[in-house]
N, C-alpha and C positions, 0 to 999 in steps of 0.2 A: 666643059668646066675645067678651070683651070685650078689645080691644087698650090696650094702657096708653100714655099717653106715659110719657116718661124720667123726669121730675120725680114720675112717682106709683110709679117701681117698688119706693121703699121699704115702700109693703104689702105686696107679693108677698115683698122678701128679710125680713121680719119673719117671715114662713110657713115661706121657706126656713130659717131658724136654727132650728128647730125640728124639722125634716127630719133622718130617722140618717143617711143619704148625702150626705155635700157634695164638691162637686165645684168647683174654684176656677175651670174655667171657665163654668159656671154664675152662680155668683157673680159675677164680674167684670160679666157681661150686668146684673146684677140691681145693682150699686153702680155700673155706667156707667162701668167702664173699658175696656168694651171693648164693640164693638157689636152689636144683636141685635135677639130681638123679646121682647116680655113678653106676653100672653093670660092671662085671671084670668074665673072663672067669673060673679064678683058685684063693684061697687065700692061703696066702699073696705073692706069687709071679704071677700075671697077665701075660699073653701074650698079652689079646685083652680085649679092654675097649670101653664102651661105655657110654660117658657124655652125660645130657639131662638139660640144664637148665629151671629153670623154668618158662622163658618166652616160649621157644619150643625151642633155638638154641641146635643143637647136633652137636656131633661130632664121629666120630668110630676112632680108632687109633689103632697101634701096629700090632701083627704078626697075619696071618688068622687060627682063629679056629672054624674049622667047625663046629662042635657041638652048639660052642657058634653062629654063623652065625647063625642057624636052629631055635635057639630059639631067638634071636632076629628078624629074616623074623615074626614068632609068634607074639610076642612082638609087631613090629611097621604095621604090616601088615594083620594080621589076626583077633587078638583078639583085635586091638590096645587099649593097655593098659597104654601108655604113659597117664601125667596127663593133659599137654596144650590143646589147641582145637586142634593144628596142631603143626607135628612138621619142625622143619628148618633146615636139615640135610649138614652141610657143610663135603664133600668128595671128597678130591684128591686122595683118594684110592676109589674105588665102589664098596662093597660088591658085595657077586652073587648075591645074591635074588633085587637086581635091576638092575642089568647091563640088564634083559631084558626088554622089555618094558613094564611096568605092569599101568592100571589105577589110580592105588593108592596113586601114587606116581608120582608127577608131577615134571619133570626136566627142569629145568632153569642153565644160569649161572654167577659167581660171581667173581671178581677178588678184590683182595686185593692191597691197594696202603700204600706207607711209604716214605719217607721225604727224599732227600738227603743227606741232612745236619745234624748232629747231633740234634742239638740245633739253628735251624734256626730264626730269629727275621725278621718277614715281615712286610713292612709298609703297613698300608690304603690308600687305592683307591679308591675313591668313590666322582659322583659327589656333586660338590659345595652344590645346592639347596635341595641337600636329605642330607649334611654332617649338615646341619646347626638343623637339628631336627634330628639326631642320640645322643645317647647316650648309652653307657655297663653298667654294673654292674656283683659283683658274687654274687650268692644267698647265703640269710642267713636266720636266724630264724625268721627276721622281715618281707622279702618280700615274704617267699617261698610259702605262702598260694595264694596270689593270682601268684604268677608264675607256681603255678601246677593247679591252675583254668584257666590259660590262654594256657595250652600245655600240660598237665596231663600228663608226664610221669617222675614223681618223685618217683614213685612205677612199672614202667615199666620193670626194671632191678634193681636194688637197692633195701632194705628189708625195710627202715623207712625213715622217712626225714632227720631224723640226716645223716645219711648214704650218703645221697644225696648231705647234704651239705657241710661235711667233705672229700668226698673221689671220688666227680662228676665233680670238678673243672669247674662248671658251667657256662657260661656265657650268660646274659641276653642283648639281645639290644632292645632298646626303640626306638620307631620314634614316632615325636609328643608327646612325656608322655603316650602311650602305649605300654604295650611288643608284641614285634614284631619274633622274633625271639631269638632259642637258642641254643648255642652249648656245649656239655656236654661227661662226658666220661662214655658209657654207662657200661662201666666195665674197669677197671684199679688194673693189676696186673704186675711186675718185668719191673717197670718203663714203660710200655703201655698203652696208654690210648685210648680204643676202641671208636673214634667220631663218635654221633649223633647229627645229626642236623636238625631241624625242625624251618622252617617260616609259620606265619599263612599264610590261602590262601588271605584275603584281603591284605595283606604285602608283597605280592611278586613282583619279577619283578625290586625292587628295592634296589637289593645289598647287603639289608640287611641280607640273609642267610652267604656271603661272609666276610660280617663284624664281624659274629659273629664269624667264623671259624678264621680269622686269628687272633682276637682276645684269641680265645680259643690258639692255638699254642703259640703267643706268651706265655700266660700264663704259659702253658707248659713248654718253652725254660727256665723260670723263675726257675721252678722245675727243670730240667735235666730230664723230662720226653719226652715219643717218641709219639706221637700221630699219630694213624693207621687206614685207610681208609678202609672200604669193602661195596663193592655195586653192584646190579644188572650192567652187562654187558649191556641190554637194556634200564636201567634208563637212558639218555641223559643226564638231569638236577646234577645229582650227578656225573656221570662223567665228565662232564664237570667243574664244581665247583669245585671237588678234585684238578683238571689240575691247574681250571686257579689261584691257591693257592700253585700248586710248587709238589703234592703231584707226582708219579713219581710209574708204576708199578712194585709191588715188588712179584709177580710172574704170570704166567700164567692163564687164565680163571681158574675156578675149576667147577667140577657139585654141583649141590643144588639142594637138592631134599626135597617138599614139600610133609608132606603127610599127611591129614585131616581126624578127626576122623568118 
């Protein structure tokens, strides 16, 4: 495996845009908005690539090469040399060295959701008594301190808080005059905006994750950006919330395989 520096990962995302799956935080590692590792079997023309961001999302792509397979099984499986604590391997291809069952690697699965509408603008739903102490905002220089104190993940995916607040298209809901929940684009690359979404546990139950999210889209429709769903097949809660907000599956399960250092 060959390690790339940053200035040469535009061969690898030439391979990626060619790729049926894209995933914007994939991407991001691969146009350098955000940080990770790149691995590429051959240089400068690649066959088989492997992106690692540096939260643990991964990804393998392109044509199978064995050699390169042999030393990545090494790599995530043996020596694991990966930097995260675990990594998050999303694969609609399966390498061999996990198509068997092995400990190490724990498999789950993930399906991805997308909008049917280009640019869809959805209204609020939410009852009376809980609409009347709602309120949004987007984060800025002045409130982001205590909004990464209330949800801490302003450094989760993003490199700095400018980062966060320029290019996260964040949205904050308040219930009662506290943050409640948020919804944010954990990576945003060729107009995609990968949602996350997180309500505190005392705040739940009451809408307000769903507030944030159509809030967040709308925002989006503002932009001519595409906002894109991916979630555990067994999470209920996030399935269900993608639905009941229009989001529509935009391809089949895929395997995810976790694997812990």
């Amino acid at each position: 495996m060959i390690k790339l520096d940053r200035e040469h990962y535009n061969i690898a995302y030439k391979l990626y845009q060619t790729n049926d799956i894209y995933f914007p935080l994939i991407a991001a590692v691969l146009l350098n908005y955000q940080d990770g590792s790149v691995y590429v079997d051959a240089y400068p023309s690649p066959s088989q690539v492997y992106v690692e961001h540096a939260f643990g999302f991964a990804q393998i792509f392109g044509k199978t090469v064995e050699r390169f397979e042999e030393e990545l099984e090494s790599y995530m499986l043996i020596e694991k040399r990966f930097v995260p604590n675990k990594i998050r391997l999303f694969a609609k291809y399966v390498p061999g060295f996990l198509v068997s069952p092995r400990k190490e690697a724990e498999l789950s699965y993930r399906q991805r959701f997308k909008l049917p509408c280009e640019h869809p603008v959805i209204k609020q739903q939410i009852e009376s008594e809980t609409l009347g102490h709602v309120k949004s905002c987007s984060v800025t220089a002045e409130n982001i301190s205590m909004i990464d104190a209330a949800f801490q993940v302003v450094n989760r995916f993003w490199r700095c808080t400018d980062d966060f607040i320029e290019k996260s298209n964040a949205v904050v809901v308040f219930y009662k005059g506290e943050p409640a929940s948020i919804c944010y684009a954990a990576a945003l690359t060729d107009s995609f905006a990968e949602i996350d979404v997180l309500t505190l546990p005392t705040q739940r139950n009451l809408g307000l994750g769903k507030f944030a999210v159509i809030d967040f889209i709308n925002k989006c429709s503002n932009q001519s950006l595409h906002p894109t769903w991916d979630c555990f097949t067994n999470n209920s809660g996030s399935m269900m919330l993608c639905k009941s907000v229009g989001f529509i599956p935009a391809s089949d399960p895929y395997h995810f395989f976790t694997i812990a250092k």
